[in-house]
C-alpha positions as CSV (number, residue, x, y, z in Angstrom):
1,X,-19.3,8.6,13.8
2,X,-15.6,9.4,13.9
3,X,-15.0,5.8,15.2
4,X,-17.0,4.4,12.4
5,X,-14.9,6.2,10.0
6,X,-11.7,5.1,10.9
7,X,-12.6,1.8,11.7
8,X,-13.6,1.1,8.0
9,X,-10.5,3.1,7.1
10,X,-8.3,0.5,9.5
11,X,-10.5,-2.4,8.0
12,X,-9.7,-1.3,4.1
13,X,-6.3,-0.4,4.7
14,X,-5.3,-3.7,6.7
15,X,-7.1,-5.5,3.9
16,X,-4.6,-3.7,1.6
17,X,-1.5,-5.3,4.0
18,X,-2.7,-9.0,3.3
19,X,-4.3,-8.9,-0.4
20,X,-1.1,-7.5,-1.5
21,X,1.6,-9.4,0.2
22,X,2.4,-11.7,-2.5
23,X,2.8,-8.9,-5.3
24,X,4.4,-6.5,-3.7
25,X,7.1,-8.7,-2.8
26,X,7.7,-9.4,-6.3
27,X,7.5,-6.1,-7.1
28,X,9.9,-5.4,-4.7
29,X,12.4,-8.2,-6.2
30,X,11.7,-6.5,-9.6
31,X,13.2,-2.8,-8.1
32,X,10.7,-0.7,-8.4
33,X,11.6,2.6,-8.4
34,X,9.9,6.0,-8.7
35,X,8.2,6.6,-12.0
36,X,7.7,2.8,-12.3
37,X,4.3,1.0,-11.3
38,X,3.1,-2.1,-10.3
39,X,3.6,-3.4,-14.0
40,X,6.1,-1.1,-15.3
41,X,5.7,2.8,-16.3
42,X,1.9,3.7,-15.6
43,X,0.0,6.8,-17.5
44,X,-1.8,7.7,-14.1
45,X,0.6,9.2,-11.9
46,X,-0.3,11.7,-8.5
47,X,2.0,13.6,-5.8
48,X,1.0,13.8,-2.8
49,X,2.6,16.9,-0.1
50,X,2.7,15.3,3.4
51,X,3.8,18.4,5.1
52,X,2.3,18.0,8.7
53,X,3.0,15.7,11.4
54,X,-0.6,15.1,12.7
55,X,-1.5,11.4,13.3
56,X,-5.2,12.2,11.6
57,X,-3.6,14.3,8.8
58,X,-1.5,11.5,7.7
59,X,-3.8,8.7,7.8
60,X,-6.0,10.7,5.3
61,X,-3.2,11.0,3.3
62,X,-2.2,7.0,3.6
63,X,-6.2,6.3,3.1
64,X,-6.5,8.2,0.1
65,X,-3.7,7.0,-1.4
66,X,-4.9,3.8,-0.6
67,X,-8.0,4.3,-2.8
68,X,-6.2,5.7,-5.7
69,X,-4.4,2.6,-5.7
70,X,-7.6,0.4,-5.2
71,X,-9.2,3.1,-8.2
72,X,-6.9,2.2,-11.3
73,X,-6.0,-1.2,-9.9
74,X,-2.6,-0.7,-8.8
75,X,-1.6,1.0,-12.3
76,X,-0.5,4.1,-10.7
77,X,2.7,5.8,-9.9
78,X,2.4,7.8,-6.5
79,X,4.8,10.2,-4.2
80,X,4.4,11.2,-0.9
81,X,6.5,14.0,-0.6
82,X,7.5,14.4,2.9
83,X,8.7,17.7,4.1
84,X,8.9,20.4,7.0
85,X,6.8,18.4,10.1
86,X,5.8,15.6,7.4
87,X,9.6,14.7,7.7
88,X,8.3,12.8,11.1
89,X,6.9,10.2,9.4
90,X,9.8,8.6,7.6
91,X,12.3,8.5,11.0
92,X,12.5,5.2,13.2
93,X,10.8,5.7,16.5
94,X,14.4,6.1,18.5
95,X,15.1,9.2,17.1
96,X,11.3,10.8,16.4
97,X,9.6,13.1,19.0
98,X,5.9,11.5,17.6
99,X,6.3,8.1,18.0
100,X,3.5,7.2,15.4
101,X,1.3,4.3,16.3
102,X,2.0,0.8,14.7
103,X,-1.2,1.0,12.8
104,X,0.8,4.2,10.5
105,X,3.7,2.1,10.2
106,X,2.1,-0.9,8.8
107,X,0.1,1.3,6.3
108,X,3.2,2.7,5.3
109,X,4.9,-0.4,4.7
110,X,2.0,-2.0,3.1
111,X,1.7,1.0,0.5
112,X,5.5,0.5,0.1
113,X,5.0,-3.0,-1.1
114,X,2.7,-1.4,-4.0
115,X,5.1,0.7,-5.4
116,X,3.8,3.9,-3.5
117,X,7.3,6.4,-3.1
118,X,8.0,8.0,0.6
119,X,10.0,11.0,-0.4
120,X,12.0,12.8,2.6
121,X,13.6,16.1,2.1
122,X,17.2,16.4,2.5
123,X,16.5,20.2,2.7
124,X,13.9,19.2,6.3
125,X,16.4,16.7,7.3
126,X,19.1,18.9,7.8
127,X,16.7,21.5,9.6
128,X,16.1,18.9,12.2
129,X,19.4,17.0,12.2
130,X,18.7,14.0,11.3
131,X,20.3,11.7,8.9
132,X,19.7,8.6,6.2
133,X,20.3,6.2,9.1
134,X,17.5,8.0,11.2
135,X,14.6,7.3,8.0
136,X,12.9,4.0,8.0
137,X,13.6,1.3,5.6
138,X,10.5,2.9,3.0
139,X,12.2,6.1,2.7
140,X,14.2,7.6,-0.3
141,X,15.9,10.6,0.4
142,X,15.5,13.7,-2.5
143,X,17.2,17.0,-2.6
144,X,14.3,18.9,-1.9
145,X,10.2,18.4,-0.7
146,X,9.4,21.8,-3.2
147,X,11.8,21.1,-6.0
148,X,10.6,17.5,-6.2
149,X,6.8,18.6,-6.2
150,X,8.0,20.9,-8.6
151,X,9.7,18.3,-11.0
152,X,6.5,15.4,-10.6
153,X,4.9,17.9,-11.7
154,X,6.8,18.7,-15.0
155,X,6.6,14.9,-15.5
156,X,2.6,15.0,-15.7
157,X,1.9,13.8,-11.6
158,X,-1.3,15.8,-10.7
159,X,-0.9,17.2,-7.7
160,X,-2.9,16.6,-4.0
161,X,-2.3,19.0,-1.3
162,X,-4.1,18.4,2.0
């Protein structure tokens, strides 16, 4: 059962990679940046705290904010906010102790193309030593994983913890 599941999670995200391609490089060319959607400012806006380093864990997290995307079609601003073990996610494979499949790198660079915002805490990276030139090319560095869940929030991004 637990094969089924992620096989249609693989099948649905990877559909994601090639039906979006196309716009998400002209979104890119546009420069998106955070508060900004697909097609400018959106009214539908979530946060999502990516605080573990579990393989499972995060492709939850990359499949359900796969869905919100897929749920207002594309006309949503999201975060994940990556602190503490989450931090993992967003650092190349030479310097990260998990060494996360290519199957999590492509959803996160295919979420990336649709606008979604990688958020890695400076606070985390200085915990584990590791710098801006240690975070993949998706990441955007912020002060803090709490204070930026903190400040969505005052900005009207509903909140998803897992």
């Amino acid at each position: 059962m637990a094969e089924d599941k992620n096989h249609s999670r693989r099948r649905f995200l990877g559909g994601l990679v090639v039906a979006g391609a196309a716009s998400a490089v002209a979104a890119a060319a546009q420069g998106q940046s955070m508060g900004m959607g697909m097609m400018g400012p959106s009214k539908n806006k979530v946060v999502y705290q990516l605080n573990q380093s579990d393989p499972a864990y995060i492709l939850d997290i990359l499949h359900s904010a796969a869905v919100v995307l897929e749920h207002y079609n594309n006309d949503v601003d999201i975060v994940l906010d990556c602190f503490g073990p989450g931090i993992w996610l967003l650092v190349k494979d030479e310097k990260n102790k998990h060494h996360y499949d290519k199957f999590i790198r492509e959803q996160v660079s295919s979420l990336h193309m649709y606008g979604v915002t990688f958020a890695a805490c400076e606070q985390t990276m200085k915990t584990v030593k590791i710098d801006n030139a240690d975070l993949i090319s998706e990441a955007t560095t912020v002060f803090s994983g709490a204070v930026e869940l903190i400040s969505l929030q005052q900005k009207g991004y509903a909140y998803v913890a897992w």
